[in-house]
Structures are given as C-alpha cells and as structure tokens.
C-alpha positions as CSV (number, residue, x, y, z in Angstrom):
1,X,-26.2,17.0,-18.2
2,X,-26.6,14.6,-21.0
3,X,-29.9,13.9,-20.1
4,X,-30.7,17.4,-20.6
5,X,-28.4,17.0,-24.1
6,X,-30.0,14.4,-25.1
7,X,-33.8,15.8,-24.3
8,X,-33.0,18.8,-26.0
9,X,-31.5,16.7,-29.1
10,X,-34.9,15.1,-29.3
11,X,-36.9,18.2,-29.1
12,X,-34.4,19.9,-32.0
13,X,-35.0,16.6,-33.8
14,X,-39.1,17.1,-33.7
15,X,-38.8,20.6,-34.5
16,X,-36.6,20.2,-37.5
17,X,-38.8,17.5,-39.0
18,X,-41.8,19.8,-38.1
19,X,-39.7,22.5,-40.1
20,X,-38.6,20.1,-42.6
21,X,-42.4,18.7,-43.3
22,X,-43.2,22.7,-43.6
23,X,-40.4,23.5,-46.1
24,X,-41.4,20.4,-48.0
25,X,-45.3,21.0,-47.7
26,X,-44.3,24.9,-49.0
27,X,-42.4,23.3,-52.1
28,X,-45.3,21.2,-52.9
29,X,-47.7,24.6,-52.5
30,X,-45.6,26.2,-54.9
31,X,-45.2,24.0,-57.4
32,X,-48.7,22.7,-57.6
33,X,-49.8,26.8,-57.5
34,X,-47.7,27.0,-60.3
35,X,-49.0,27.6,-63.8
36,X,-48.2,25.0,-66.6
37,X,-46.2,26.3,-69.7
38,X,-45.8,23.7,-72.4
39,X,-43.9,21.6,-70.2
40,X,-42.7,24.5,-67.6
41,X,-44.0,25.5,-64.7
42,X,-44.2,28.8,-64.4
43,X,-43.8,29.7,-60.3
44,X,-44.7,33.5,-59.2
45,X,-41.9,34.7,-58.2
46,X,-43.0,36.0,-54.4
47,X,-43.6,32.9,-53.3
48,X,-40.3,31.5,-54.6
49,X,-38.7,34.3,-52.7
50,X,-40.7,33.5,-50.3
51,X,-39.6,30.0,-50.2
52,X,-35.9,30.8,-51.2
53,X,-36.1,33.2,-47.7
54,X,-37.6,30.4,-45.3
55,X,-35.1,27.7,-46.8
56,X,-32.3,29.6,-46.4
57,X,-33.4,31.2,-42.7
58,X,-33.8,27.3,-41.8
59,X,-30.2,26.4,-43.3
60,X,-28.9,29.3,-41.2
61,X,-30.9,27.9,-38.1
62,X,-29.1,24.7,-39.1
63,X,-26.1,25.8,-39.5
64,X,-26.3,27.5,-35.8
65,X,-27.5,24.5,-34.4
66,X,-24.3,22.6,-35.8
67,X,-22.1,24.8,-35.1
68,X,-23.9,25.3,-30.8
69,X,-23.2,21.1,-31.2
70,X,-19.8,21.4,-32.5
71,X,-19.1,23.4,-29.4
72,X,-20.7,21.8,-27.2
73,X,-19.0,18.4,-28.1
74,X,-15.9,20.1,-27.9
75,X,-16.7,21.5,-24.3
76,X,-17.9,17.7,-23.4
77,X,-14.6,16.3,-25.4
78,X,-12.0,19.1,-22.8
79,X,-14.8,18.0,-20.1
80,X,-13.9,14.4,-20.8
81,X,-10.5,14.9,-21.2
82,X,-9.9,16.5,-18.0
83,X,-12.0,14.0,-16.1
84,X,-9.6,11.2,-18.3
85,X,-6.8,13.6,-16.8
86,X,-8.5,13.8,-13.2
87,X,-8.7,9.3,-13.0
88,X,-5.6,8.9,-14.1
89,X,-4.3,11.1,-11.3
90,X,-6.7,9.6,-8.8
91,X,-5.3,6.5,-10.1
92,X,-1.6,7.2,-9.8
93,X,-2.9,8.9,-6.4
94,X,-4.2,5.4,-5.1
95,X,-1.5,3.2,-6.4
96,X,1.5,5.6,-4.6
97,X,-1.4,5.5,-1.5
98,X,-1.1,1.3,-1.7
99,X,2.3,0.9,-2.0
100,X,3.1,3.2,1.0
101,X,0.6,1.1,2.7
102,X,1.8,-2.1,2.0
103,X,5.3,-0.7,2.7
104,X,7.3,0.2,6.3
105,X,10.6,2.0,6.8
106,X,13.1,0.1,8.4
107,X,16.4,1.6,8.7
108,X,15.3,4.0,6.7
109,X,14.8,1.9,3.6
110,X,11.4,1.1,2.3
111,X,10.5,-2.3,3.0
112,X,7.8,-4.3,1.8
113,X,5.2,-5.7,5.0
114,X,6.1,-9.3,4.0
115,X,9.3,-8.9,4.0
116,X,9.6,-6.5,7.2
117,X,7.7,-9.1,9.3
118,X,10.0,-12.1,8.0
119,X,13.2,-10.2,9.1
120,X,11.3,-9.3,12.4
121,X,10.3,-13.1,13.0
122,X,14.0,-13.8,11.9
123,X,15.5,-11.1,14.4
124,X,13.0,-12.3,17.2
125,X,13.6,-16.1,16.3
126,X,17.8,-15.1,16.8
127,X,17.5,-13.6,19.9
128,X,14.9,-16.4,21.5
129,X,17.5,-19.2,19.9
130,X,20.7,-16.8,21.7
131,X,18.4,-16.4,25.0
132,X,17.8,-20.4,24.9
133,X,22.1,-20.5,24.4
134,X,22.9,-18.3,27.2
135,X,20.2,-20.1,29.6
136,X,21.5,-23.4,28.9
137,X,25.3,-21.8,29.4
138,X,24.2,-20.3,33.0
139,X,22.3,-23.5,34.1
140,X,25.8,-25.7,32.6
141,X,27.9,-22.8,35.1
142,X,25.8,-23.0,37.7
143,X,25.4,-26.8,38.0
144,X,29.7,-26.8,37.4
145,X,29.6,-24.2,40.1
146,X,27.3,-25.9,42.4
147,X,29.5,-29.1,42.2
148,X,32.6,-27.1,42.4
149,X,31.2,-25.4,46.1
150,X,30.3,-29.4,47.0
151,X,33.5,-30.4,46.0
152,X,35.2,-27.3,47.6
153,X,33.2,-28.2,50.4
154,X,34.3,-31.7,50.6
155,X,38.1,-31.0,49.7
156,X,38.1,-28.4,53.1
157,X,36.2,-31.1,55.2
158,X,38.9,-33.8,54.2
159,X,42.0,-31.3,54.5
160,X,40.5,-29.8,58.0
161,X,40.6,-34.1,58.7
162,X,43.8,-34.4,57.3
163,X,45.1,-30.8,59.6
164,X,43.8,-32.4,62.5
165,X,45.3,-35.8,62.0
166,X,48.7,-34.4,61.1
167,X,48.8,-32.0,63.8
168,X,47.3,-35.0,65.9
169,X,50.4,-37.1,64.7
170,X,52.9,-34.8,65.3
171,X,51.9,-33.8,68.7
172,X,52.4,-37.2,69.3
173,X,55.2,-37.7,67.4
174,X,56.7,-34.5,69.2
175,X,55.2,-36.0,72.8
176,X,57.3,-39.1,71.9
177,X,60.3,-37.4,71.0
178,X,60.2,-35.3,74.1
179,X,59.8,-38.3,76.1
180,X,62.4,-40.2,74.4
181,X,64.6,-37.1,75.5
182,X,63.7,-37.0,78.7
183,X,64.2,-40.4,78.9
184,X,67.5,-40.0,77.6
185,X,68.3,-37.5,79.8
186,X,67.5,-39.6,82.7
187,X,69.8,-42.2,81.7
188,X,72.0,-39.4,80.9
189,X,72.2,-38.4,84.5
C-alpha cells in the first residue's frame, strides 16, 4: 500500500512540475506577447483570463490533491494507530501467555516453575529422608526382635533344663523321703 502511495506521489510529483513548467511557460507567453507601454506592458486581456482560469483550475487541483493527502494520512495515521493498538494487545496477549507458562497451580495458588519444582524436590527429598528413617527403625526392630526370639529361645531351652532338673531333684528328693519313711516305718514296726 505505500508502495502504491508512494508511486502515485511520484507520478503527482511529475505531473505537477509538467503543470508547473506549463503555467510558467504560459506566463512567459504572455508577457513576452505583451505590448510595451512606456514602461507597462500592456497584456490582452483573454489571455490573462486565460491564464488567470488555468492557474486557478491548477490551485483547485492542488488544493484537491492536498486535501485527498490529508485524508489519506489521516486514514494511514487511525490505520497506524489501531495496528499500535492491535501490538500492544498482542503484546500484553503474549506476556499473560508467558507467565501462565512459566507458572503451575499448586494448591490452587499460582506458583512460579522454579519454585514449584524446589518444593517438589523438597517434598520428595522429605519423604526419601522419612522412608530412610522408618527403614533404619524396622531393620533396628527387627534385629532387637530377632535377638529377642534367640534369647527367648535360649531362656526356654535353659528353663525346660532347669524344669527338668528340679523336677529331676525332687523326684529324688521325694524318692528319698519316701524311703526314709519307709524306712522309718520299718524300724517303726
């Protein structure tokens, strides 16, 4: 389009020096057609008519073409102004468009991606350093447990020994007893 502006400018440009170099070369026509009065020159009045007629058809001509230029800057200066309008909402458009990218909802609150990936690696490094807690507690309980069974196991061997011996001892002691009785029944009798 301002190609087309501009190529038309140029042509308007040629043609109103063409126009200009006419009107000028007319002048020149008249006045040298002109008689010589003592120190007047005395111009027939049709061609000054003529002349007056062709200037003032070319200053309307101008004066059309000024004002056609006026409006069309004006039309290129609203044309301008709404695509000035049009970026800046494309702009505005592409910043909200970044942000929203570069931003995540976490609860619900908009979070930047830096951020929201430090509390994640936070949250993640938590719940690895709780796991790591929790496994060390169940290996500490189950060793405690696995000594506890052993020990368990050893306390019942030792008190099954110690059952047998006592019960051992006092079927002895009670064979003993009984034979001390019978014995002192005998004498007895």
């Amino acid at each position: 389009m301002f190609i087309s502006i501009s190529l038309l400018g140029f042509a308007q440009e040629e043609e109103n020096e063409q126009e200009l170099t006419t009107i000028n070369s007319q002048f020149n026509e008249v006045i040298e057609s002109s008689n010589n009065y003592q120190d007047y020159k005395v111009v027939k009045q049709n061609q000054l008519l003529q002349l007056q007629r062709k200037t003032v058809e070319r200053i309307k001509s101008l004066n059309a073409e000024i004002n056609n230029s006026k409006k069309t800057i004006e039309k290129q200066k609203a044309e301008v102004n709404s695509l000035n309008a049009e970026l800046t909402q494309t702009q505005n458009n592409l910043n909200k468009i970044t942000e929203e990218k570069d931003e995540i909802s976490f609860f619900g609150i908009a979070t930047n991606k830096g951020t929201y990936q430090t509390i994640m690696w936070i949250i993640i490094l938590v719940l690895v350093l709780i796991l790591v807690f929790f496994v060390y507690k169940y290996k500490q309980s189950n060793i405690q447990t696995k000594e506890a069974k052993i020990n368990l196991a050893k306390n019942e061997t030792e008190f099954d020994e110690y059952r047998k011996q006592a019960l051992e001892k006092q079927q002895k002691l009670g064979r003993q007893l009984q034979d001390e009785k019978n014995k002192q029944n005998k004498n007895k009798l």
